[in-house]
C-alpha positions in Angstrom: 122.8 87.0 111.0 120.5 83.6 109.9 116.9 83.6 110.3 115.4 80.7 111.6 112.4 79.8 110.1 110.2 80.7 113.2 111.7 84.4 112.5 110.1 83.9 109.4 107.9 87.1 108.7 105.9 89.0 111.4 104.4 87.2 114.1 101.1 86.5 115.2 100.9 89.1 117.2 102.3 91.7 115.1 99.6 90.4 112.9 96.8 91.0 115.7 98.2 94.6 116.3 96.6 95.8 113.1 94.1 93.2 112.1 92.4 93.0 115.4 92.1 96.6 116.2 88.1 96.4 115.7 85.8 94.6 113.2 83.3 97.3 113.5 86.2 99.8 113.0 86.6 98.2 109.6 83.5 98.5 108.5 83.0 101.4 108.4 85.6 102.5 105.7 86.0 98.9 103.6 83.4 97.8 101.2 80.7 95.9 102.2 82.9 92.2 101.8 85.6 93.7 104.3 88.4 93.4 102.3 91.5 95.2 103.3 93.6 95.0 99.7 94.0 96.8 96.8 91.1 96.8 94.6 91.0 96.5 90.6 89.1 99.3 89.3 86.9 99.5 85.8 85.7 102.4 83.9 82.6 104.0 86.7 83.3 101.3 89.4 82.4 101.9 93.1 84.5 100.1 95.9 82.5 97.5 95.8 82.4 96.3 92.5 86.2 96.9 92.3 86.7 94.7 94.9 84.7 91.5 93.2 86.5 92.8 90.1 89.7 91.7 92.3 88.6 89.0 93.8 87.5 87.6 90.3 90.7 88.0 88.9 92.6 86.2 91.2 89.9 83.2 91.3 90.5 82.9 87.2 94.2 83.5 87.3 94.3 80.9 89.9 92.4 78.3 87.7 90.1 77.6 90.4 86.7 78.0 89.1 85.1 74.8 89.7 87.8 73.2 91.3 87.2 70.6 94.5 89.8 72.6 97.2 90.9 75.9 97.3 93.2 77.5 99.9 93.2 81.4 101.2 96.4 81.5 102.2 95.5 85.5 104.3 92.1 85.1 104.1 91.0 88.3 106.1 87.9 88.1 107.1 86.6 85.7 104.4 85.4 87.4 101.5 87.4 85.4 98.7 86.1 82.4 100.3 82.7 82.9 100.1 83.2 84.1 96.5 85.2 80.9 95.5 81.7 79.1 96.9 79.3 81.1 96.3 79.9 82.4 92.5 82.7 80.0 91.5 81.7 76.3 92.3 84.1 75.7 94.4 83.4 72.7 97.1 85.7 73.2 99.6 87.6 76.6 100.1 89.9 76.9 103.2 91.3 80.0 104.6 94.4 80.7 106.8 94.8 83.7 108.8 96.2 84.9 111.8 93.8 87.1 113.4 91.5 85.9 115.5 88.9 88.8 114.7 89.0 88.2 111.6 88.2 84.3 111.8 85.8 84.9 114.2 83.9 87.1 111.5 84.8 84.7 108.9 82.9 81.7 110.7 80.3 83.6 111.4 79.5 84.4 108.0 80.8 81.3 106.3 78.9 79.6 103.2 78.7 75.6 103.2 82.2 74.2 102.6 84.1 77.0 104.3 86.7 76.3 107.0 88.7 79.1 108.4 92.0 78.6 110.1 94.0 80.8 112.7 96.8 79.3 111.7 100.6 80.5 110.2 101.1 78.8 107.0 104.8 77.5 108.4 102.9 75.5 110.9 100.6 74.1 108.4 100.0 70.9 107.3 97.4 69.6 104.4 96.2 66.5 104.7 95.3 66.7 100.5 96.6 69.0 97.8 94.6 71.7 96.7 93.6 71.9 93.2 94.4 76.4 93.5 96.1 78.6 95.7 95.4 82.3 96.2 97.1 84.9 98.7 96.1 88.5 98.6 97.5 90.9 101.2 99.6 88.4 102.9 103.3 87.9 101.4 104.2 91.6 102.6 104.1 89.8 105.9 106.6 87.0 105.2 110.0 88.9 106.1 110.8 92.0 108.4 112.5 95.2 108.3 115.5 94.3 109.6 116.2 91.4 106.8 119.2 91.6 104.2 118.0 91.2 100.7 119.1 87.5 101.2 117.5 86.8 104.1 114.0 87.9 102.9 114.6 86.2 99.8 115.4 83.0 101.8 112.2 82.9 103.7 110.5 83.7 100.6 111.7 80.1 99.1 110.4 79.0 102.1 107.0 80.0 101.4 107.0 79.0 98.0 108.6 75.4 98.9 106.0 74.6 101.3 103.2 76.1 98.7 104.3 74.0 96.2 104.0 71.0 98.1 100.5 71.9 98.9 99.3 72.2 94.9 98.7 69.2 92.5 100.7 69.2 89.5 100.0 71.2 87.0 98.1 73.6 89.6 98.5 77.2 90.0 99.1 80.1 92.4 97.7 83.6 92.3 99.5 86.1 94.7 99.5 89.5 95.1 101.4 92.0 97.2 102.2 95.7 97.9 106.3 96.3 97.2 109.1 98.8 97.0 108.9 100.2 93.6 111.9 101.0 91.4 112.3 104.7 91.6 114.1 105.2 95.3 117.1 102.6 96.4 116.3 100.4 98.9 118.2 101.7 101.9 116.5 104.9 100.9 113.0 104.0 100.8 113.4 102.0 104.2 115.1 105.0 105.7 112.0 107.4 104.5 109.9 108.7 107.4 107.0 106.8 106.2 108.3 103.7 106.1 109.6 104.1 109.8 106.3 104.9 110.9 104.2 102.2 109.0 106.8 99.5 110.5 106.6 100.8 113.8 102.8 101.6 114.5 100.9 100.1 111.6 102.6 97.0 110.6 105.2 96.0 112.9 107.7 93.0 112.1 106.7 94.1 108.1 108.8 94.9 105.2 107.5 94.5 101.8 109.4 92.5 98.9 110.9 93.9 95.6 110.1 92.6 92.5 113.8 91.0 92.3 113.1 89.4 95.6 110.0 87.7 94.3 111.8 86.6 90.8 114.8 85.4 92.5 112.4 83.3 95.3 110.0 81.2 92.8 113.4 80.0 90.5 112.7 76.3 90.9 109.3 76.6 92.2 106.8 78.3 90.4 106.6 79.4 86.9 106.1 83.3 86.5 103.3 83.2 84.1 102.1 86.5 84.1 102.6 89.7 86.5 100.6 93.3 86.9 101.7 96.1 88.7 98.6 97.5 89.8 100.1 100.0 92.0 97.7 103.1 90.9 94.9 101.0 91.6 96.0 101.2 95.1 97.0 105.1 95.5 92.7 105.3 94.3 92.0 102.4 96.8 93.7 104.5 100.0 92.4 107.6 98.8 88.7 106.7 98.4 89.7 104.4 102.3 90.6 107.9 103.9 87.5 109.5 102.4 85.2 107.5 104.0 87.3 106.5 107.0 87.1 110.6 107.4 83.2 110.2 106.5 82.4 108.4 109.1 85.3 110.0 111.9 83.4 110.2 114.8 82.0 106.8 114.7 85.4 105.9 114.2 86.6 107.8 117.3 83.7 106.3 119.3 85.1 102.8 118.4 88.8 103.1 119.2 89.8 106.7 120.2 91.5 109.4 119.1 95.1 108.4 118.6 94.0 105.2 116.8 92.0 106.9 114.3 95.1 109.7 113.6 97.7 106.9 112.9 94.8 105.5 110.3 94.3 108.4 108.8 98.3 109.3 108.4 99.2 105.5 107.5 96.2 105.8 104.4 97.6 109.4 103.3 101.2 108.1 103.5 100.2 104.7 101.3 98.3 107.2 98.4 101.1 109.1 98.2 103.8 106.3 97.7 101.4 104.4 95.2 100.4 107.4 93.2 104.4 108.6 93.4 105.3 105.2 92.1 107.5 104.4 95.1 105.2 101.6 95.8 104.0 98.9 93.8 100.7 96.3 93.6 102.3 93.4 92.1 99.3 91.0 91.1 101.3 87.6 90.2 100.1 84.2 88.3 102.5 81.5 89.0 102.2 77.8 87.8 103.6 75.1 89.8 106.8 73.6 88.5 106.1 69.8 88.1 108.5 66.9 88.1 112.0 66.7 90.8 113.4 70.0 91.7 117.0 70.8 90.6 119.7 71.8 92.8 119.7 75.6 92.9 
């Protein structure tokens, strides 16, 4: 079966089942920037300073300290972008998202030169290149579970085609993304109990890449410069998530129920164990445009 490109990835409102369940749900187990992605932990960090450890990262494998336009693409609820600002001299930084709870939290707490988007990078248009690109969290999103190998890869070189188009020459990319790992097949590891669950009440119209699939999408568009699997940074990341989310339980029951706060509690024990297992992976990649016409592929 072909995917069109508007069956490109999950929709917005698969996007709004998870992201919008409550702001004041989520802050009461993320770290005081809200950000929902794996953190990059240092000898005695806490959650928080992993987290600007992350966000740091990505900023300087992006190239974009200093730099006149920066784009979010899955900006969450805006915590790269204020960094990008605030520490990083960057003049204008613009985010994309799909949720609207998150933008609204975004624009309420955005720095001079901000602009937050509720907008689906397929649909989007940049009236001027961007001198960086960064996207954390988001590429998991960008094909479903019912997708052959092929097709995901497909609307992958979608997403890099129209990225590349977006970055001046020379410019560069940092991604990173949550992925199968390389110890279970794939029809296995889709067929897993866990993986049925996550796609059906955590993140539906999700299914995260392979590391092949990624390789295979950029030929043509991006140079692979450099790429991390981080993916024990993200068993510690669920785990210390779960220990506060269970902290703080009855506040979180107050806030959306019962049943809400079980599913978030199984979906974080479920992620720990398939990062700390090595079934999943936190692929952190640095990817330089590729300049000059495009050969045929």
């Amino acid at each position: 079966m072909e995917h069109t490109l508007e069956r490109v990835g999950a929709s917005k409102e698969a996007i709004q089942h998870h992201y919008d369940v409550s702001n004041d749900f989520y802050k009461l187990w993320l770290d005081e920037n809200m950000l929902y992605s794996c953190a990059m932990w240092g000898d005695g960090d806490t959650l928080d300073q992993a987290q600007v450890r992350k966000m740091d990262y990505m900023i300087e494998q992006a190239r974009a300290q200093n730099a006149e336009r920066v784009l979010d693409i899955g900006c969450g609820w805006g915590a790269v972008l204020r960094r990008l600002v605030s520490a990083h001299g960057v003049r204008q930084a613009h985010g994309l998202t799909l949720s609207e709870a998150q933008a609204a939290y975004g624009r309420q707490h955005a720095l001079p030169g901000i602009d937050t988007r509720v907008e689906d990078w397929k649909d989007f248009a940049p009236e001027q290149p961007y001198d960086a690109i960064i996207s954390i969290g988001a590429f998991e999103h960008f094909a479903r579970l019912d997708f052959s190998d092929a097709e995901k890869v497909a609307a992958y070189r979608q997403f890099f085609q129209a990225s590349r188009q977006w970055l001046k020459p020379g410019g560069y990319m940092s991604l990173q993304t949550f992925a199968y790992g390389s110890t279970v097949p794939l029809d296995v590891a889709r067929g897993k109990e866990s993986t049925q669950f996550l796609a059906q009440q955590i993140f539906p119209e999700t299914d995260p890449p392979r590391l092949a699939n990624v390789a295979e999408a950029i030929e043509g568009y991006y140079h692979l410069e450099q790429v991390r699997n981080d993916g024990l940074d993200y068993a510690r990341t669920c785990r210390i998530w779960l220990e506060r989310l269970r902290a703080r339980r009855d506040e979180a029951v107050a806030i959306v129920g019962e049943e809400t706060v079980k599913y978030y509690e199984r979906y974080l024990q479920y992620s720990y164990l398939g990062f700390q297992n090595r079934n999943l992976a936190l692929y952190r990649f640095t990817l330089k445009r590729v300049d000059g016409p495009l050969s045929a592929r």
